[in-house]
C-alpha positions as CSV (number, residue, x, y, z in Angstrom):
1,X,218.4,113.1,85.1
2,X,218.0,113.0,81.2
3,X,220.0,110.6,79.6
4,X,222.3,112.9,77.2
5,X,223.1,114.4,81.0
6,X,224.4,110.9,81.7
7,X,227.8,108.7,81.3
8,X,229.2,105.7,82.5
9,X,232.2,105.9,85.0
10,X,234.0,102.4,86.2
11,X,236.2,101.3,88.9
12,X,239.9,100.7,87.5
13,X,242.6,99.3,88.4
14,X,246.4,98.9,87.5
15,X,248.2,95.7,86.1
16,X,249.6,95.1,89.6
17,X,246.0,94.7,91.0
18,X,245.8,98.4,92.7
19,X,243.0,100.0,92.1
20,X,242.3,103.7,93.2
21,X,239.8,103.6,96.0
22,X,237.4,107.0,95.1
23,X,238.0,107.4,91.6
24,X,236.2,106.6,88.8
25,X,236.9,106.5,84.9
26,X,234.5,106.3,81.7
27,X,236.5,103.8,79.3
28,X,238.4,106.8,77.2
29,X,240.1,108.5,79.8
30,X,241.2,104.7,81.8
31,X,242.4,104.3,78.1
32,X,244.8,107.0,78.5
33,X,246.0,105.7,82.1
34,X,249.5,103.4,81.3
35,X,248.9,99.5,82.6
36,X,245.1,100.3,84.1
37,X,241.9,98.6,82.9
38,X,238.2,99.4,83.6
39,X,236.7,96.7,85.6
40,X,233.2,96.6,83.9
41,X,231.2,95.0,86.5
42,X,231.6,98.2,88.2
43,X,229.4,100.5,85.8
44,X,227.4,103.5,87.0
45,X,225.5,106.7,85.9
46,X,226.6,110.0,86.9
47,X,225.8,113.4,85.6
48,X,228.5,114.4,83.4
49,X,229.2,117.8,85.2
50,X,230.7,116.0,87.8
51,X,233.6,114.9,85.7
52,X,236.8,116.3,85.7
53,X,238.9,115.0,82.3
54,X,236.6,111.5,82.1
55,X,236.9,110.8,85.6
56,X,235.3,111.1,88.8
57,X,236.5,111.6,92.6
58,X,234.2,110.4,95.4
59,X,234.1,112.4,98.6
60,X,235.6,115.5,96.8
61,X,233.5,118.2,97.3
62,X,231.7,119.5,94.0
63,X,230.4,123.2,93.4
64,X,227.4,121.0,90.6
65,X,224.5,120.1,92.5
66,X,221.9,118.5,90.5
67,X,218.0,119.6,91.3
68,X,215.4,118.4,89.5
69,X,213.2,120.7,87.8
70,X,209.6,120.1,87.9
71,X,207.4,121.5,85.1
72,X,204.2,123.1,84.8
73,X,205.0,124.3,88.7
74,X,205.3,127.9,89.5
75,X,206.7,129.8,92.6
């Protein structure tokens, strides 16, 4: 995966120490989240496709699948 294809997503949680089990945030959209804060031990690299607004859901299914492309191959 090329590296502009890339962004870090986080864990969060809320003030009251809840934290969303298969959901994950980059820092602007857990900014927009009331009382939540990114817990930044938790960073990871997805491809950005699989974001919907900043944020990611585990163990939803996804229409992107990633392949990689190899080059200088042909069919």
């Amino acid at each position: 995966m090329k590296p502009e294809q890339q962004v870090i997503v986080y864990r969060f949680q809320r003030q009251d120490g809840v934290a969303p089990r298969h959901m994950w945030g980059t820092l602007d959209a857990i900014a927009q989240l009331d009382g939540c804060a990114p817990v930044m031990a938790t960073a990871r690299r997805v491809h950005r496709k699989l974001l919907e607004a900043g944020f990611l859901f585990e163990q939803v299914p996804s229409l992107f699948i990633h392949i990689e492309e190899t080059k200088g191959e042909s069919a």
